[in-house]
TILOLUM-625863 format. One record per residue (C-alpha): x, y, z. Coordinates in steps of 0.1 Angstrom, whole numbers. Layout:
N
{X=X Y=Y Z=Z}
...
//
This chain:
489
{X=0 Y=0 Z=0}
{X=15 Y=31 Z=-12}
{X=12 Y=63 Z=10}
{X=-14 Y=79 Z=-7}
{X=-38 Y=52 Z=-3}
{X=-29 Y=49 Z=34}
{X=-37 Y=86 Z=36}
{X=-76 Y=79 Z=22}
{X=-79 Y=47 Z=40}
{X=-72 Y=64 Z=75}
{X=-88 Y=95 Z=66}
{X=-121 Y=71 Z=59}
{X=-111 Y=52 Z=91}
{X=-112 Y=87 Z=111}
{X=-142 Y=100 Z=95}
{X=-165 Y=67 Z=95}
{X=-156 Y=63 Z=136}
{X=-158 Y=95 Z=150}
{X=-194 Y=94 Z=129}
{X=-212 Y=72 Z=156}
{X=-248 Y=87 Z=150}
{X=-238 Y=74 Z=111}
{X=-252 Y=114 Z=103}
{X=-226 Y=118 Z=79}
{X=-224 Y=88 Z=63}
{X=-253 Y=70 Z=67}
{X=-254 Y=30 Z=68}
{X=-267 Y=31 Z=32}
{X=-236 Y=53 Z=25}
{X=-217 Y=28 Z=37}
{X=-231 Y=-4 Z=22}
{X=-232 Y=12 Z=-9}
{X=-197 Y=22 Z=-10}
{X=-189 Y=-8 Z=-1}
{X=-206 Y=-27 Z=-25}
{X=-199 Y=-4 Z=-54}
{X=-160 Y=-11 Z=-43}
{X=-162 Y=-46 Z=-46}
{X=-173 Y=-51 Z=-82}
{X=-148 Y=-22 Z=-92}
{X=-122 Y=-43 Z=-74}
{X=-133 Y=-72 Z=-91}
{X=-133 Y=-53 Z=-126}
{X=-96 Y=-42 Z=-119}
{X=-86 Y=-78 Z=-106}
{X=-101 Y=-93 Z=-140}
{X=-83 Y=-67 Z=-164}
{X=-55 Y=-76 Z=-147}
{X=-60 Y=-108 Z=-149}
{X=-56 Y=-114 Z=-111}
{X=-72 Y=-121 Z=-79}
{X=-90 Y=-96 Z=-59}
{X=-70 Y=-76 Z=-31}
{X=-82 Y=-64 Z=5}
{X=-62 Y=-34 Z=-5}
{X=-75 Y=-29 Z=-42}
{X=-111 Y=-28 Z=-22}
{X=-102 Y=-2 Z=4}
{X=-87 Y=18 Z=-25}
{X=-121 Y=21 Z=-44}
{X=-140 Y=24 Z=-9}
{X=-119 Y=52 Z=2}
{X=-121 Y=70 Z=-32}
{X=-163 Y=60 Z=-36}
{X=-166 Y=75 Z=3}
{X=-141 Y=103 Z=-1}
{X=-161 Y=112 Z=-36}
{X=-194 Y=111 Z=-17}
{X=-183 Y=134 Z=10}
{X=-165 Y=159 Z=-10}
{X=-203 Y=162 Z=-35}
{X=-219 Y=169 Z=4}
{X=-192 Y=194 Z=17}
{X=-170 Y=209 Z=-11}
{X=-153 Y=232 Z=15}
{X=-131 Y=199 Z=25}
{X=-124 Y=183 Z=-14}
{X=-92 Y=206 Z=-14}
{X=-84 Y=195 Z=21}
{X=-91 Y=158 Z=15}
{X=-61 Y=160 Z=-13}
{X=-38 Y=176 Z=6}
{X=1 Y=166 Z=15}
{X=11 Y=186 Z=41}
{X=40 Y=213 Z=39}
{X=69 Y=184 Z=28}
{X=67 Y=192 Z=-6}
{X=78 Y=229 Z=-4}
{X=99 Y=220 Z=28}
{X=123 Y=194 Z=3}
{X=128 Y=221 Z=-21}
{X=124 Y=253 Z=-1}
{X=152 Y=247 Z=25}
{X=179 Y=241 Z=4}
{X=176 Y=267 Z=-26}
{X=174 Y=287 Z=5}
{X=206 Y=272 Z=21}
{X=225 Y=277 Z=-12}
{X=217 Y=313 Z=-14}
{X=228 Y=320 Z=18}
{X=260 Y=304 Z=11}
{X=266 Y=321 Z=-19}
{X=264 Y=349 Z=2}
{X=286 Y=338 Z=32}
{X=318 Y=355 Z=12}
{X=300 Y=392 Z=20}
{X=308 Y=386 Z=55}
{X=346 Y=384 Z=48}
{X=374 Y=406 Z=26}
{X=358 Y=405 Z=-11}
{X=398 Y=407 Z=-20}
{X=414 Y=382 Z=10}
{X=414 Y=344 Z=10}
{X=419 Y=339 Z=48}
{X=436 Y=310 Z=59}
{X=422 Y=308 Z=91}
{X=387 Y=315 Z=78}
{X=363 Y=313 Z=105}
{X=332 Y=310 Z=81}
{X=346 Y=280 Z=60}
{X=368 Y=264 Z=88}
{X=332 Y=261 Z=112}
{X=312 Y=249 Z=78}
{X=337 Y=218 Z=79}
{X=339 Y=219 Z=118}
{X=305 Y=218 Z=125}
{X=299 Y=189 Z=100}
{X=323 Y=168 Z=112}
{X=305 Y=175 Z=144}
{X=270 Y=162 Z=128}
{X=290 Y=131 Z=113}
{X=296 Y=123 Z=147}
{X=262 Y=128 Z=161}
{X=247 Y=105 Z=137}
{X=267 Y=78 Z=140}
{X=261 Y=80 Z=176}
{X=225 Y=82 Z=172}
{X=225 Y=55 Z=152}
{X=244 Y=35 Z=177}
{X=225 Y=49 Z=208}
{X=186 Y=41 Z=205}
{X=165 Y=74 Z=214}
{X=128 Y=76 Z=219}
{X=103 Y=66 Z=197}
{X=94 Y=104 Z=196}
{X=130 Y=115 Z=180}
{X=147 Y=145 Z=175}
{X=116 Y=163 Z=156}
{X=86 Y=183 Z=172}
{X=53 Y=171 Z=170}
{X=40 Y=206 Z=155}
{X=68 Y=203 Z=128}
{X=56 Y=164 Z=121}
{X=20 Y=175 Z=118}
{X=27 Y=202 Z=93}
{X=49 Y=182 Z=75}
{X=20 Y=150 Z=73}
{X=-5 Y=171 Z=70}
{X=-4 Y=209 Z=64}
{X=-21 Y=232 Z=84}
{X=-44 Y=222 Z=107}
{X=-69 Y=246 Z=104}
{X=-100 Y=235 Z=93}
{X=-128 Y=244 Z=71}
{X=-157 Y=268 Z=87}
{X=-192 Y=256 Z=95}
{X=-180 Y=214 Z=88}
{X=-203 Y=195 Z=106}
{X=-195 Y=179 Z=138}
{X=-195 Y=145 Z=129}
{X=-169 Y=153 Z=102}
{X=-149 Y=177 Z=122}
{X=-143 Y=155 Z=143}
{X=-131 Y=131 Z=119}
{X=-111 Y=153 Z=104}
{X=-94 Y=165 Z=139}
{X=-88 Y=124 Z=149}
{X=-69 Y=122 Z=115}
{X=-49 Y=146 Z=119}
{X=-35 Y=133 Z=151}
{X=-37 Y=98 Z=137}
{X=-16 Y=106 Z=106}
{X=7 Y=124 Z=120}
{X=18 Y=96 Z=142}
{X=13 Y=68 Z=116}
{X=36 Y=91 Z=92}
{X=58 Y=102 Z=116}
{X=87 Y=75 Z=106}
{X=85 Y=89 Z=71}
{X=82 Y=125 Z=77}
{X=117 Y=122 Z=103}
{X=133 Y=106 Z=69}
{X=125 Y=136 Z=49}
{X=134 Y=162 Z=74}
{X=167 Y=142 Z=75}
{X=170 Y=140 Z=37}
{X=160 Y=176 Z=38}
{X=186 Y=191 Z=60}
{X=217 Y=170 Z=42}
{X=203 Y=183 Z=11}
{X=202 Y=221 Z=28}
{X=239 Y=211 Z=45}
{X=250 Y=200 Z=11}
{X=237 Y=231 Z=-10}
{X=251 Y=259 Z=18}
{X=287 Y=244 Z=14}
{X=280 Y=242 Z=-24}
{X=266 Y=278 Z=-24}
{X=299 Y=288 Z=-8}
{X=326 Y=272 Z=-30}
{X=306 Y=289 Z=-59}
{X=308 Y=324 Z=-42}
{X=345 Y=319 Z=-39}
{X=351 Y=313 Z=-78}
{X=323 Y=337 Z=-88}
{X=339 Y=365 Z=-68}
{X=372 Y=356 Z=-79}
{X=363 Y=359 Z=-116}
{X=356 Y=394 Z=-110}
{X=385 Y=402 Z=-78}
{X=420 Y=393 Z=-75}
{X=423 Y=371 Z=-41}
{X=453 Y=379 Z=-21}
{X=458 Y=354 Z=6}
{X=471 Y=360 Z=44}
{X=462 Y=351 Z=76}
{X=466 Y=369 Z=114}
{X=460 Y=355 Z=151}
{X=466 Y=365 Z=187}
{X=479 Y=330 Z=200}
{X=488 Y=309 Z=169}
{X=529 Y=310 Z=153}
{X=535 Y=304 Z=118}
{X=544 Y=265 Z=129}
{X=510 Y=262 Z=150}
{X=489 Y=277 Z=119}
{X=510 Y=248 Z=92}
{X=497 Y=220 Z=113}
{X=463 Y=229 Z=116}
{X=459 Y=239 Z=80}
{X=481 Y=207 Z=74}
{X=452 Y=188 Z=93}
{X=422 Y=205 Z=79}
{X=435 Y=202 Z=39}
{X=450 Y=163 Z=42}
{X=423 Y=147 Z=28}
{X=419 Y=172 Z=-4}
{X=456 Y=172 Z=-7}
{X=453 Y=134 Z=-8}
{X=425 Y=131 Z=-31}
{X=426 Y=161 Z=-56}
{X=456 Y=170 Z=-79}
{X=458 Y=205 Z=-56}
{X=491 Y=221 Z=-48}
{X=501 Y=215 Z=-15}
{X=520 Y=240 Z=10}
{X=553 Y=244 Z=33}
{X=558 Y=264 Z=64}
{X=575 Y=290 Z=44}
{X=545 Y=292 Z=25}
{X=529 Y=298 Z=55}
{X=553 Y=321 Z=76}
{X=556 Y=346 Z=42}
{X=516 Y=352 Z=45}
{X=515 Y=361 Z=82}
{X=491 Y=393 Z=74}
{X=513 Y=423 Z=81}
{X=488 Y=449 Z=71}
{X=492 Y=439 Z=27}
{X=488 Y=409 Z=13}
{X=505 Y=387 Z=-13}
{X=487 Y=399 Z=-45}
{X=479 Y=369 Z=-66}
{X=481 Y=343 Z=-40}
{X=449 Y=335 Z=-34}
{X=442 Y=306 Z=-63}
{X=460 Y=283 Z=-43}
{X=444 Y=283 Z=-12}
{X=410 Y=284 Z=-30}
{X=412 Y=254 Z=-48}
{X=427 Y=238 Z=-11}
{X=393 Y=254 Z=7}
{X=370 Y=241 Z=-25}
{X=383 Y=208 Z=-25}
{X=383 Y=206 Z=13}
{X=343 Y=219 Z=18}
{X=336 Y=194 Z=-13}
{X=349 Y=162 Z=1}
{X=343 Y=170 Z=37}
{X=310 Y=183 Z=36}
{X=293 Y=182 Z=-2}
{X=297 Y=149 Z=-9}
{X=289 Y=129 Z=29}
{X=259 Y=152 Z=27}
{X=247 Y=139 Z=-4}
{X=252 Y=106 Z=2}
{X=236 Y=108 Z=34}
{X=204 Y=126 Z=19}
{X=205 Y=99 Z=-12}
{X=201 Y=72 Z=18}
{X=173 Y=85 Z=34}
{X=158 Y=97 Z=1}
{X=157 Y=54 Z=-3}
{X=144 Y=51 Z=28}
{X=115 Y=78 Z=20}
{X=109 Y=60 Z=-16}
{X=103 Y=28 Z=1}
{X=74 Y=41 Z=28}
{X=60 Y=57 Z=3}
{X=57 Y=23 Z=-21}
{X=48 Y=5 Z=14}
{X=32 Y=28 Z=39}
{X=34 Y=3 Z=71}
{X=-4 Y=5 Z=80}
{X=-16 Y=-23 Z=98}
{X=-45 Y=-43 Z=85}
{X=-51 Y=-64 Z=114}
{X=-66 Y=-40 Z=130}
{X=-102 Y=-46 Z=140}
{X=-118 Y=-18 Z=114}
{X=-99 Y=-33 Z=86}
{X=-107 Y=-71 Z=101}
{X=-146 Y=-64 Z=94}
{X=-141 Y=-43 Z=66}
{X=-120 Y=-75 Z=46}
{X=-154 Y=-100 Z=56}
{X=-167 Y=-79 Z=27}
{X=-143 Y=-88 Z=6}
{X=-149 Y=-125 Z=6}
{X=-114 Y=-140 Z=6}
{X=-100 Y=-132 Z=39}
{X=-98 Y=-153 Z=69}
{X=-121 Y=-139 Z=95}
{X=-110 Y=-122 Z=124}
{X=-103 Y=-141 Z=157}
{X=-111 Y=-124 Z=191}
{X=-87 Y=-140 Z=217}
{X=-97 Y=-131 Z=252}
{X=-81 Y=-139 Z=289}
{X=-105 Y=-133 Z=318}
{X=-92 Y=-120 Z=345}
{X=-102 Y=-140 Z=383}
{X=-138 Y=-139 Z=357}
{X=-157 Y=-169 Z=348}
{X=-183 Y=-160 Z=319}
{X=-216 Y=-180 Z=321}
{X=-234 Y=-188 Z=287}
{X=-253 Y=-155 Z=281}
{X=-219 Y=-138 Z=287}
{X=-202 Y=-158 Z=263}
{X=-232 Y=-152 Z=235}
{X=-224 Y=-115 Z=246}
{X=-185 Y=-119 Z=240}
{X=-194 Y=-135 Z=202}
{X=-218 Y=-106 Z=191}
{X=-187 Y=-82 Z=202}
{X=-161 Y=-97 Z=184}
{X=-189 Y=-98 Z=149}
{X=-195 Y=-62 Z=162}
{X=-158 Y=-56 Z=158}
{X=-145 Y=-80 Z=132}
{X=-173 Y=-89 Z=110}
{X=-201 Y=-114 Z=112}
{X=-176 Y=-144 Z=107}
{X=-154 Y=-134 Z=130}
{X=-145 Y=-161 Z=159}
{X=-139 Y=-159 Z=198}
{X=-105 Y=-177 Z=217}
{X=-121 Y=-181 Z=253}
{X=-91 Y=-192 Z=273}
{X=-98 Y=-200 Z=311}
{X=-101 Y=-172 Z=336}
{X=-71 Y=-164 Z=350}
{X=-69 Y=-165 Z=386}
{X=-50 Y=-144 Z=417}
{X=-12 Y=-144 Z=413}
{X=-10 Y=-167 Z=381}
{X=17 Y=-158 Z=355}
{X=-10 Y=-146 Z=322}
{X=17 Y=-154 Z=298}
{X=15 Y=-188 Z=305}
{X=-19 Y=-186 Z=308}
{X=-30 Y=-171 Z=275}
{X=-13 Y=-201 Z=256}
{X=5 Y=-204 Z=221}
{X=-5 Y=-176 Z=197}
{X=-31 Y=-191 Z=172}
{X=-28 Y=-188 Z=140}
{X=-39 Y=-158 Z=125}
{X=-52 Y=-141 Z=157}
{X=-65 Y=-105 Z=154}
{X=-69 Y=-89 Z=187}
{X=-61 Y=-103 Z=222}
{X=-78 Y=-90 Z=252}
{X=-82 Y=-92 Z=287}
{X=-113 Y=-88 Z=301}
{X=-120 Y=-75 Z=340}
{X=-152 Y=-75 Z=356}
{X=-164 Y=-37 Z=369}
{X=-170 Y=-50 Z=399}
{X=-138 Y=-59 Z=410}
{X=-119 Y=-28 Z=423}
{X=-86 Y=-25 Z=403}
{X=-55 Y=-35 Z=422}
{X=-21 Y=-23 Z=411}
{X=-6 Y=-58 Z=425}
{X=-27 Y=-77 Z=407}
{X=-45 Y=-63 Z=380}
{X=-15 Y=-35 Z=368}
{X=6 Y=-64 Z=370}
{X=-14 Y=-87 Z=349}
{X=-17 Y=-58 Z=322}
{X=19 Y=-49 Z=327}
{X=35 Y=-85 Z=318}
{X=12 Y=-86 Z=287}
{X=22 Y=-59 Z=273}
{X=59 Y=-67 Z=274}
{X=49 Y=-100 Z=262}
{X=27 Y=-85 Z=230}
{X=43 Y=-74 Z=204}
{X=11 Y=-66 Z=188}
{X=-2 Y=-49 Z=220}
{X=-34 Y=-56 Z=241}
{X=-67 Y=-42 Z=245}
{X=-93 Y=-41 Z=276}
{X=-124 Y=-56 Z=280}
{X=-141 Y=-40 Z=313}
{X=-179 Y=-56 Z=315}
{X=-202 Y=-38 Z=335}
{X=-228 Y=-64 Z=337}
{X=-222 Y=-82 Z=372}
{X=-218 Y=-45 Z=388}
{X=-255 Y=-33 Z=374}
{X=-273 Y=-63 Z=380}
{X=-259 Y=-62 Z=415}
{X=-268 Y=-25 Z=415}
{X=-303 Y=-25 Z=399}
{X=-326 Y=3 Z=404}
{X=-309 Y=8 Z=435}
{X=-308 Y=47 Z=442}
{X=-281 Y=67 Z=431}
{X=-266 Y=36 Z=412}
{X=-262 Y=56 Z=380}
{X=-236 Y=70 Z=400}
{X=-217 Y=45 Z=411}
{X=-217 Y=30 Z=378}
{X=-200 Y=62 Z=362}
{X=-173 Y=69 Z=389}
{X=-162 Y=30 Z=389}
{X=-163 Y=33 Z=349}
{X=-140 Y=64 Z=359}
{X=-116 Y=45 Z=382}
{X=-115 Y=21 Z=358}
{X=-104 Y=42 Z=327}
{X=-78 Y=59 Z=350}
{X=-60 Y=30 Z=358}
{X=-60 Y=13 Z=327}
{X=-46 Y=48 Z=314}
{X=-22 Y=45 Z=340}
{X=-5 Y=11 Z=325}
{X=-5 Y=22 Z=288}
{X=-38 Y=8 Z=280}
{X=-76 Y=22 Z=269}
{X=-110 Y=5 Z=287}
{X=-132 Y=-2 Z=264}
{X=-163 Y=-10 Z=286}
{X=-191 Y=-32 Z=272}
{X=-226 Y=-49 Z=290}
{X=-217 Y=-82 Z=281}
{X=-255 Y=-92 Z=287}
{X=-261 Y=-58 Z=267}
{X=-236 Y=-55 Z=239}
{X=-258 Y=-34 Z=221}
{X=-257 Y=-11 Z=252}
{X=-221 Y=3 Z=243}
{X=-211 Y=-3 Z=203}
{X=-176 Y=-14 Z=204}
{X=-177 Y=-2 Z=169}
{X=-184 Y=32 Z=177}
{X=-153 Y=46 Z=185}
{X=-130 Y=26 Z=162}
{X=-132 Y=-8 Z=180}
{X=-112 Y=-14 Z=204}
{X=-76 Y=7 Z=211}
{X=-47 Y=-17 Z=211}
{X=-18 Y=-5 Z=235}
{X=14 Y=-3 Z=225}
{X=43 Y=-22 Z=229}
{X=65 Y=-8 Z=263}
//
């Protein structure tokens, strides 16, 4: 799936779950595009001459949905098609880094070629610094978050984030979930352009430079010299002998002696036509030093970008795409595997657990009941061998059980270090209101134990998603997306 198509398919995703009254797209909206995506997909697959795809079908579904929406609202069709601020970030940064170092020689003597140069010794001083820092970086692991700001990443992914006046709710709010969910599904891709993008600006303001130095000299005679408080003749050969090794080692370029050195100690004149020399030297030296690592290192992450953008890592296990693909026809349905916890489910709870998981993952989707897990047993052990092709794992808690952080934080703490995949919750308020009845002032109970509940589960990493297991229609589990998978610790 190429990163376009990941763009419409979570933009769809956004809108369809944040529109839980279904009053902007209505269930005949949906059907429809649905059905109207599956022949299309099947017309592509024949002309191809192939089978049908679970991605060729979310491609037409986004396109029919997006299509439909934009007819309804046309203040967000220019919005729907937009690519953030990358574009004109790749190519605006470094024209702009080359003009400002084709200026860089203003700073300086239009008619000196220092050899102690502060501007183009700290171009390749301060990139020999960066060389450094990556390859530390790239050694040293840093947080998932990295080394670019959030607001930077979201204007990046997806422009600004002001949207459209008078929208309604149901698709402002979509609109406002994808941006937050694009940004951090395209966050890996956007870091690899900003990278690419500030080797490219590195690269083109060391370029811009060299240029200014043969442009001005087309037009100047250089003379060449060089002063300090605290460096001798000797002290000035060495560094300069450190600084222009490589260049002398690589490039044909004339080299220098000490007496070379010591006879353009700046007395108040300089040398008159001695500046080629140590032009070609600083050229050579800012090229192989700075242009060219730069370059490569924006050609690598320029591969890296290409290939997200040919295989946008969006994860189609996910419940919404799990009930989505039942459509399709030639997917495995989803499998719902679920660990009580210190929770035995009788048989209406169980026939509550199955319409939950069709809820979530399609009317053929199937339910993993392992046994409740009791007081102080390890749940890794307990949840058993992953099945084979397993959609969601979840624990489930009972609401009336107050949450302990010795026992139930620790239960969700070990299985999320053992999911790769992450876990959701399952908190089931049926035992606590049939307990609670028409008691008075249960209403209220119920809503600060759902509370205390969300809170703690926030607390490990994890989202409750309460459900009325005797109920399920009481609280659609498709409403807000399904159910929110934690991350991995």
């Amino acid at each position: 799936m190429n990163e376009q198509l990941a763009r419409d398919v979570v933009l769809v995703r956004a809108i369809e779950t944040s529109d839980t009254g279904h009053a902007v797209l209505s269930d005949d909206d949906r059907m429809y595009a649905s059905r109207s995506a599956r022949e299309l997909a099947q017309w592509q697959a024949a002309d191809r001459k192939s089978g049908v795809t679970f991605e060729l079908f979310l491609q037409q579904r986004s396109e029919q949905i997006l299509k439909r929406l934009a007819e309804r609202t046309p203040a967000v069709k220019p919005w729907f098609h937009g690519h953030g601020a990358a574009g004109w970030f790749a190519v605006g940064l470094p024209l702009l880094a080359l003009l400002c170092g084709a200026l860089l020689d203003r700073i300086a003597d239009p008619h000196r070629v220092d050899l102690l140069s502060a501007p183009l010794l700290g171009i390749i001083g301060w990139n020999l610094v960066v060389y450094v820092c990556v390859l530390v970086f790239a050694l040293i692991p840093v947080k998932k978050t990295g080394r670019t700001s959030a607001g930077m990443l979201r204007r990046l992914s997806v422009g600004s984030a002001q949207l459209p006046r008078k929208l309604p709710a149901a698709l402002a709010a979509g609109l406002t979930r994808f941006i937050a969910e694009w940004t951090e599904l395209s966050a890996r891709l956007s870091r690899a352009r900003v990278a690419r993008t500030f080797h490219l600006a590195a690269a083109a303001f060391a370029l811009g430079a060299i240029v200014s130095l043969y442009a001005r000299g087309l037009t100047a005679q250089y003379g060449a010299g060089w002063e300090s408080t605290f460096l001798d003749a000797a002290q000035v050969h060495q560094i300069l002998s450190w600084v222009f090794a490589p260049a002398l080692w690589v490039f044909p370029v004339q080299g220098f002696t000490l007496a070379d050195v010591e006879a353009l100690h700046f007395t108040g004149v300089t040398l008159a036509g001695s500046g080629a020399r140590w032009v070609h030297l600083y050229a050579a030296t800012v090229l192989l030093l700075v242009v060219v690592p730069r370059c490569l290192l924006a050609i690598a992450y320029q591969l890296r970008v290409a290939t997200l953008c040919r295989n946008f890592p969006l994860d189609l296990e996910q419940p919404y795409f799990r009930k989505l693909s039942g459509q399709v026809g030639n997917v495995e349905p989803g499998l719902l595997r679920v660990l009580p916890y210190s929770y035995t489910l009788d048989e209406a709870r169980d026939r509550g657990l199955a319409a939950i998981a069709a809820a979530l993952l399609g009317e053929q989707a199937r339910v993993m009941l392992r046994p409740s897990l009791a007081y102080g047993e390890d749940p890794v052990d307990a949840i058993g061998p992953d099945a084979p092709g397993f959609t969601v794992t979840a624990v489930l808690f009972s609401m009336a059980a107050t949450p302990e952080q010795e026992n139930h934080g620790a239960v969700l703490d070990q299985l999320r270090r053992a999911s790769p995949r992450g876990i959701a919750v399952l908190v089931d308020e049926s035992s606590l209101t049939q307990r609670a009845g028409s008691q008075p002032g249960a209403d209220g109970r119920l809503a600060e134990r759902t509370s205390l509940w969300r809170q703690f589960c926030h607390s490990h990493g994890c989202t409750a998603t309460v459900v009325n297991l005797l109920e399920p229609a009481k609280h659609p589990v498709d409403a807000d997306g399904g159910l929110i998978v934690s991350e991995a610790p």
